[in-house]
Every structure is written in structure tokens, then in C-alpha cells.
Backbone bond lengths (Angstrom), bond angles and torsions (degrees), N, CA, C in turn:
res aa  C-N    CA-C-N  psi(-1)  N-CA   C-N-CA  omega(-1)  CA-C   N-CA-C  phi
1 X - - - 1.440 - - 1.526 110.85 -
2 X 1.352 116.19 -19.09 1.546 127.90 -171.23 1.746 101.22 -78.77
3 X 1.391 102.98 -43.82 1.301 78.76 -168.04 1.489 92.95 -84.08
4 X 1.238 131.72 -56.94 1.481 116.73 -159.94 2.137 113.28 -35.41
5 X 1.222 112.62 -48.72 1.660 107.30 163.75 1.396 108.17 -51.29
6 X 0.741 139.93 -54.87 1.532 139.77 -177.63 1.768 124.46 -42.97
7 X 1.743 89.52 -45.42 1.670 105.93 -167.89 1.533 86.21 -90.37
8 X 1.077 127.47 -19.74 1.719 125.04 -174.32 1.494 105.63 -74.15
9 X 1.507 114.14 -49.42 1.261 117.90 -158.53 1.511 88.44 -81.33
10 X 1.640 127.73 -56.56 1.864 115.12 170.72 1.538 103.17 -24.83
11 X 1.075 138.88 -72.51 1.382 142.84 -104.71 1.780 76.97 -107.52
12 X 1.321 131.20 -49.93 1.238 113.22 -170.22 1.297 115.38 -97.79
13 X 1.116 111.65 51.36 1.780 133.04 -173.39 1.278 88.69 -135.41
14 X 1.505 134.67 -23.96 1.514 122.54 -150.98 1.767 75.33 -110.72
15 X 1.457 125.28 -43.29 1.597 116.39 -172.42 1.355 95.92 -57.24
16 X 1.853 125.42 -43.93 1.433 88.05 -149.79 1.503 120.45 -92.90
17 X 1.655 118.78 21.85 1.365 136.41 155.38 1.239 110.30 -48.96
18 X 1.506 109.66 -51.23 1.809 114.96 -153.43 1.353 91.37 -68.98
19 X 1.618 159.99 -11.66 0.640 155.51 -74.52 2.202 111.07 -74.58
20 X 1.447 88.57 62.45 1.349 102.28 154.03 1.878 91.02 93.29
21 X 0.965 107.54 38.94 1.652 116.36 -175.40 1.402 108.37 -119.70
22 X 1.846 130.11 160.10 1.008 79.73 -176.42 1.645 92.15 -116.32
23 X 1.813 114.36 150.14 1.411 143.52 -162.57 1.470 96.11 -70.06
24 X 1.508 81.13 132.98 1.717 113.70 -175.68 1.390 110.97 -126.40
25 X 1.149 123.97 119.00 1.186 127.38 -173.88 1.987 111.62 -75.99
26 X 0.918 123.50 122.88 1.259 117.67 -169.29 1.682 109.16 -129.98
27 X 1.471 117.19 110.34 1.205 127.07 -160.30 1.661 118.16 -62.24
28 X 0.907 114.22 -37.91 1.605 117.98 153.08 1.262 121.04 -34.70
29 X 1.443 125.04 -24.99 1.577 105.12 -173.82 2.341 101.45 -121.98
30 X 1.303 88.51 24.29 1.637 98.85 158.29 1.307 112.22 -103.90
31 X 1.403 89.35 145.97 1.357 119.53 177.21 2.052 116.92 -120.12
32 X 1.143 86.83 161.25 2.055 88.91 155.66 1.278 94.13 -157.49
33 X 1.158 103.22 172.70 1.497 121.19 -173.49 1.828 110.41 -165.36
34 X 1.078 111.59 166.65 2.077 130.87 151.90 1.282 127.94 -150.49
35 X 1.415 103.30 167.58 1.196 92.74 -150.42 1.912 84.92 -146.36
36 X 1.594 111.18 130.61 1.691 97.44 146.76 1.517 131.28 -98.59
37 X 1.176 118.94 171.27 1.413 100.18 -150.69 1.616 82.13 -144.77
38 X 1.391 110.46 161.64 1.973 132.80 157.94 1.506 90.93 -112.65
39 X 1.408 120.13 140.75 1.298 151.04 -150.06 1.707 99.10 -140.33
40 X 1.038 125.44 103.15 1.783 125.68 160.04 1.132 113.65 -130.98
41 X 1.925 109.01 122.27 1.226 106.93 164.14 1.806 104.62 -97.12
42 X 1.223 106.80 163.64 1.387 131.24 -169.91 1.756 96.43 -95.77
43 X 1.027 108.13 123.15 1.970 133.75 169.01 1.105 89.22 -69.42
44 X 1.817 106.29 120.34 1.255 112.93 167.52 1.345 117.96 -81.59
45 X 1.508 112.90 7.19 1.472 118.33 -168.33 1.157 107.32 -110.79
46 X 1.380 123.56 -18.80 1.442 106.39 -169.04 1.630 111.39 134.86
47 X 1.181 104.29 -27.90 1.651 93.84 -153.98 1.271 99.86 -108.14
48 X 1.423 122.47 -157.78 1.698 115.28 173.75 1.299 147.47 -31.66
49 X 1.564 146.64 119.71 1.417 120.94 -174.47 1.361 123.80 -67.76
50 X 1.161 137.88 171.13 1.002 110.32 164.08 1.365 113.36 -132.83
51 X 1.448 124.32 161.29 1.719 132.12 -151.12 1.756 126.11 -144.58
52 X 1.132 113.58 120.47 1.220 90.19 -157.13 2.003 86.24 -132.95
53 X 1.249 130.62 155.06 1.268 133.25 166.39 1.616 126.16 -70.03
54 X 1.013 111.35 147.56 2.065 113.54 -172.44 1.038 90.85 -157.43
55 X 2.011 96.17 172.20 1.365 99.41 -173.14 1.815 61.26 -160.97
56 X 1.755 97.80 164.41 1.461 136.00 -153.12 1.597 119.02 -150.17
57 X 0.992 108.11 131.86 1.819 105.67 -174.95 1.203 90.14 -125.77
58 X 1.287 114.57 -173.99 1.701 123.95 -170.79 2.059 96.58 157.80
59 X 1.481 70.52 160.03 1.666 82.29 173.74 1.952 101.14 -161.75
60 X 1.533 96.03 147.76 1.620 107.38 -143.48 1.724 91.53 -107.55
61 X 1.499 97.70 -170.00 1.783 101.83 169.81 1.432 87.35 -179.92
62 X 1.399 117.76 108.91 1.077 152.93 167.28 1.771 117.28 -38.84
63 X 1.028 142.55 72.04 1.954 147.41 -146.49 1.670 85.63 -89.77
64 X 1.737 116.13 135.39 0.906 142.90 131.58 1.703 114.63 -36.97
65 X 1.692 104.67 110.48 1.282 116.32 150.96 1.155 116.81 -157.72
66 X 2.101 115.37 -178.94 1.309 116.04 -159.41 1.323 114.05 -101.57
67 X 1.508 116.17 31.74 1.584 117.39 -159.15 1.255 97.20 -98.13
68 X 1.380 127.96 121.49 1.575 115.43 152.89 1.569 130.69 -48.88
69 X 1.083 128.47 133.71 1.412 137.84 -165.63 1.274 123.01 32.40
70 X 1.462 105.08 44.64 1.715 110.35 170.15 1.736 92.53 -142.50
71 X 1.488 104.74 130.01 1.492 121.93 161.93 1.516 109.72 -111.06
72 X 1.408 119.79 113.07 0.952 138.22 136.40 1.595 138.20 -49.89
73 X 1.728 117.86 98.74 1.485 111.78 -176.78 1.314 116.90 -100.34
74 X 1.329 130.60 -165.65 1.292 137.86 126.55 1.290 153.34 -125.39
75 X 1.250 137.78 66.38 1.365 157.84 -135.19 1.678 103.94 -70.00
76 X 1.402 115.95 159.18 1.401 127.10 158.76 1.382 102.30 -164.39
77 X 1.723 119.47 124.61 0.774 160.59 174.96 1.571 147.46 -109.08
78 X 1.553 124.91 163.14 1.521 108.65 179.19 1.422 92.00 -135.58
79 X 1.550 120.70 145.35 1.172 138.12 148.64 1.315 141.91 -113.48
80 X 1.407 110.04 139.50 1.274 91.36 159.36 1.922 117.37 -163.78
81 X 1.649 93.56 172.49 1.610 93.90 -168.78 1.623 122.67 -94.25
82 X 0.718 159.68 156.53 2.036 158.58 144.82 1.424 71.51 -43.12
83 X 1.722 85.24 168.40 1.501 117.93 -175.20 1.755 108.71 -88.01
84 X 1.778 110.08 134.84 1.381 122.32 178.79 1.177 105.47 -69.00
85 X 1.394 130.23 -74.45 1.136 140.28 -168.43 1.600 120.19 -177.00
86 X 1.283 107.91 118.27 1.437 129.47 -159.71 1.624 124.09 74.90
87 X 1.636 91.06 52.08 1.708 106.62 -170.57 2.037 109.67 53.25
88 X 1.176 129.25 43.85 1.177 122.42 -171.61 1.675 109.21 -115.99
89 X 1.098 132.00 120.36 1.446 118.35 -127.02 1.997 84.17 -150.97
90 X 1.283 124.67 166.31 1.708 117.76 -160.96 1.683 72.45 -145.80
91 X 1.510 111.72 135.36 1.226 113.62 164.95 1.559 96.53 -176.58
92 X 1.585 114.58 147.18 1.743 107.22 -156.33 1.937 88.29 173.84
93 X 1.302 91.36 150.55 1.550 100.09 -173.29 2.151 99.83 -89.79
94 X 0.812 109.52 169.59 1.846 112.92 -152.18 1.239 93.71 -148.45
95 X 1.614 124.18 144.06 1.886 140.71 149.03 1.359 96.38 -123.54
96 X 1.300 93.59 146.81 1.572 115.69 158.22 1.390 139.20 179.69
97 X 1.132 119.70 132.43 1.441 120.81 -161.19 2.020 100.80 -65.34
98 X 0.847 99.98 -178.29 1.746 112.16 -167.98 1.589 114.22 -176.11
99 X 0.950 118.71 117.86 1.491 139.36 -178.14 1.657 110.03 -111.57
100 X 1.191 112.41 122.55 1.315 99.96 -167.87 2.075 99.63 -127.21
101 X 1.176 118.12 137.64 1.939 100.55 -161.34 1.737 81.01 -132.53
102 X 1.511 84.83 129.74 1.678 100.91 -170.89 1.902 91.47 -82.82
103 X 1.521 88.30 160.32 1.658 94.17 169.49 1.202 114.19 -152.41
104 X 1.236 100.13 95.20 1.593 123.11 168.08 1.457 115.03 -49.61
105 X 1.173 114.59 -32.91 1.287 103.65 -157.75 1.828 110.71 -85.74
106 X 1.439 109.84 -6.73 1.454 125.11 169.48 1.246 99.48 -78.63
107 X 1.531 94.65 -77.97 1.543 107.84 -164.93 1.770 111.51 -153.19
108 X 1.354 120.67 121.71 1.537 129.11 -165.50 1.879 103.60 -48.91
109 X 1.573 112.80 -29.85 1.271 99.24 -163.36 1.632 102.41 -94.96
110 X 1.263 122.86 -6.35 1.774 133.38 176.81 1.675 124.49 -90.74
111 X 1.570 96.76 132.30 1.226 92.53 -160.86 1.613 96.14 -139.63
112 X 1.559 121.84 144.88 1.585 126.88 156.44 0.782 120.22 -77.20
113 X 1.713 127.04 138.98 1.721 142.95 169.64 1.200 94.49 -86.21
114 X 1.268 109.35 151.31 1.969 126.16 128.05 1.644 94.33 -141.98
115 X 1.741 96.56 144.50 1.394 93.96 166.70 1.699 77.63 -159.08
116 X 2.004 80.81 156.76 1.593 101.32 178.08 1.628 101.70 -146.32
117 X 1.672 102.16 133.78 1.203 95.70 -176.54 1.797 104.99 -153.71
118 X 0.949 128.05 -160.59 1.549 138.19 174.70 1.795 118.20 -107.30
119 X 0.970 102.64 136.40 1.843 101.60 169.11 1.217 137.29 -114.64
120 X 1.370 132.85 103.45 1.489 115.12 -154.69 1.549 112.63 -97.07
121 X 1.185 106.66 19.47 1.488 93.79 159.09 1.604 137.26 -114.55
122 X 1.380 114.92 -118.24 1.482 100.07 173.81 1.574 134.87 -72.04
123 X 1.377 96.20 -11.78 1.608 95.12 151.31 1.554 113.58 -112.29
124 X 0.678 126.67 69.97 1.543 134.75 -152.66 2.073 86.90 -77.27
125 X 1.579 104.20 151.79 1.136 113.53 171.64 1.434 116.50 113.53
126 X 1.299 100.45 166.65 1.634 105.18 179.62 1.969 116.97 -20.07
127 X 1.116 125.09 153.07 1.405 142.03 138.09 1.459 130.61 -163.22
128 X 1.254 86.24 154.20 1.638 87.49 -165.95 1.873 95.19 -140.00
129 X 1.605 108.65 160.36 1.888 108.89 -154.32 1.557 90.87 -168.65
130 X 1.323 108.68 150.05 1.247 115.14 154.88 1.717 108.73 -144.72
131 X 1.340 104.18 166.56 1.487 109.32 -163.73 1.881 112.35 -163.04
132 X 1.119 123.10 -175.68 1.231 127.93 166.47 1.380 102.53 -132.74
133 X 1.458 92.40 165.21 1.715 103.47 -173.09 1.846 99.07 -140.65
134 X 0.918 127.01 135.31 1.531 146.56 154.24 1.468 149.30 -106.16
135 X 1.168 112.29 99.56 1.739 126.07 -145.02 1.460 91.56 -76.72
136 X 1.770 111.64 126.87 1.455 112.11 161.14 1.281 101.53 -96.15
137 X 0.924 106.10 -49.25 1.930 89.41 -172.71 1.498 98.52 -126.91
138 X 1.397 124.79 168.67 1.878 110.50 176.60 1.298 133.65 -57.22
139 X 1.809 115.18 -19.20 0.804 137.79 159.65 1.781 120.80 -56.53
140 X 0.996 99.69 -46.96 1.341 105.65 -164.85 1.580 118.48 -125.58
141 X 1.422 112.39 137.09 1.619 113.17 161.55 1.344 141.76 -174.25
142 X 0.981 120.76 149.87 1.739 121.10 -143.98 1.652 91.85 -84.75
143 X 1.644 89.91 164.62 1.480 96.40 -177.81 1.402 92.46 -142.10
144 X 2.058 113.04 161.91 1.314 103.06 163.05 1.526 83.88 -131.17
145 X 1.341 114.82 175.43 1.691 115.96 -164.34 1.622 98.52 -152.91
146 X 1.261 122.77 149.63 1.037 114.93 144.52 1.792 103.50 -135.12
147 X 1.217 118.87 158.92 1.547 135.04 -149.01 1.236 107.98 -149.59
148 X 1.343 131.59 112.81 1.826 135.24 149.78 0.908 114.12 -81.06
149 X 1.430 121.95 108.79 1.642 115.27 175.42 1.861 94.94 -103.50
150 X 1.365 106.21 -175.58 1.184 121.41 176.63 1.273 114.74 -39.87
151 X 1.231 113.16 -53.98 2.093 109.35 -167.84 1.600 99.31 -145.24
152 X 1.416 105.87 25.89 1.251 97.58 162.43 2.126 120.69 -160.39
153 X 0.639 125.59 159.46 1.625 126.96 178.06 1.772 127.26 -125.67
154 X 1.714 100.56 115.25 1.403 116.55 -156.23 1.237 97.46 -103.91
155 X 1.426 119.52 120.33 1.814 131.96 124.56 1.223 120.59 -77.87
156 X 1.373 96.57 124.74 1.218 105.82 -147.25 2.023 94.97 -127.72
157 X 1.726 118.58 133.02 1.460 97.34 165.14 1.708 90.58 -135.23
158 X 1.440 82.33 141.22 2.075 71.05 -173.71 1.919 88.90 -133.71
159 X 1.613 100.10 -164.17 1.028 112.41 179.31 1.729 110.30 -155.83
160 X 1.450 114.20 137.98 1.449 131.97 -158.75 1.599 112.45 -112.54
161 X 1.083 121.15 102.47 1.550 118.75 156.84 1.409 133.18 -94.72
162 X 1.192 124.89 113.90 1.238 142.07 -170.33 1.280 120.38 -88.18
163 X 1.542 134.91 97.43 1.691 142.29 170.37 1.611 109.03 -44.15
């Protein structure tokens, strides 16, 4: 039931952009990107966490809005982790919206994440992350992330190419 509210509320966040037009996909505002990541789940008992390394691909699509210096995307993605312990390993395909708010007033090429989205695999369920991102060239730019998913917590540093 979690994810279906989830993919409902994504999906009618993405209708109410179009605002009743009909949606054209326009290659200029895709992206892909990856990312490697540190992976810790939290001991429900008490004792050590445990952590294992991943890495994540995804590819974005850039949503029309009226906000000054905030781009709004929507990503879907796959992840996954090396093995915790006893070959047991978290890897599952991912959506999520992403808002990214430029800041000029630091620096023209630096910018803040938040994104919240759903996961359908082995940690399947809500997450939500925020991060910064830094443009080397217009094409391109690195990100670092950090992410709470359901039963586990991602540092995340990836990298974004833009068509």
C-alpha cells in the first residue's frame, strides 16, 4: 500500500506540471548519472553496524517550473550494495523526485539537493536525502548525497551528465 501512495503522489506531481498540455519529452532536459555509495544498516540489537560499498545508476528528466533557481527533476534508478554478511547484499530499482536550488550567492556553479522518493527493492519503501551538487562544466556535475532509506543509510558521491 506504501508504495502504490507514493508512486501516486510521484506521478501526480509530474501531471500537475504538464498543466493539462499534452507532455513532450524534450531531450535537452535528460540526464544520467552514477554514483558510489557506503551502505550502513543499523543493528537492531545493539551491537555493531554494519557497511558494505554500492554503486547506483539512474537517469533523470528535468520538469518544467516557475521557481527561480530551483530545478525540479525526476529520476529512476537501480542500486545496489557488496555483500554485509553471509553474502546478503540490498539492490532494487528506485524513483524519485529531486529539487535541486542553485546558489549564487556562494558560488554560481553550487547547488542544494533534497529528493524523496520510493524503492522497490530490497529495501523497498519510502526515502528521503539531501545533498549538494557542483557543476564542472555545463555538461557535467558531481554530487555528494546522503539518503535514509527504510533499513538502511547512503553516502553517496556520484556523477551527472547532462544531453
Amino acid at each position: 500500500m506504501k508504495k502504490i501512495l507514493a508512486i501516486s503522489a510521484l506521478l501526480a506531481s509530474f501531471g500537475a506540471t504538464a498543466n493539462d498540455e499534452k507532455i513532450q519529452i524534450q531531450l535537452d532536459k535528460l540526464y544520467i548519472g552514477g554514483g558510489v555509495s557506503q551502505n550502513i544498516i543499523d543493528s537492531p540489537f545493539g551491537s555493531s553496524n554494519l557497511d558494505a560499498t554500492g554503486f547506483s545508476v539512474f537517469a533523470g528528466y528535468e520538469l518544467n517550473n516557475d521557481i527561480p533557481q530551483v530545478d525540479t527533476s525526476v529520476e529512476v534508478g537501480y542500486s545496489q550494495t557488496g555483500d554485509f554478511i553471509g553474502n546478503n547484499d540490498i539492490s532494487g530499482l528506485w524513483l524519485s523526485a529531486l529539487a535541486q536550488k542553485h546558489l549564487p550567492e556562494i558560488d554560481n556553479r553550487l547547488s542544494a539537493l533534497a529528493r524523496a522518493g520510493v524503492d522497490f527493492g530490497d529495501d523497498d519503501g519510502l526515502f528521503m536525502g539531501v545533498g549538494a551538487a557542483f557543476q564542472l562544466i555545463p555538461q557535467f556535475d558531481i554530487r555528494a548525497e546522503y539518503i535514509n532509506k527504510d533499513a538502511s543509510t547512503v553516502y553517496q558521491l556520484g556523477a551527472v551528465y547532462k544531453f
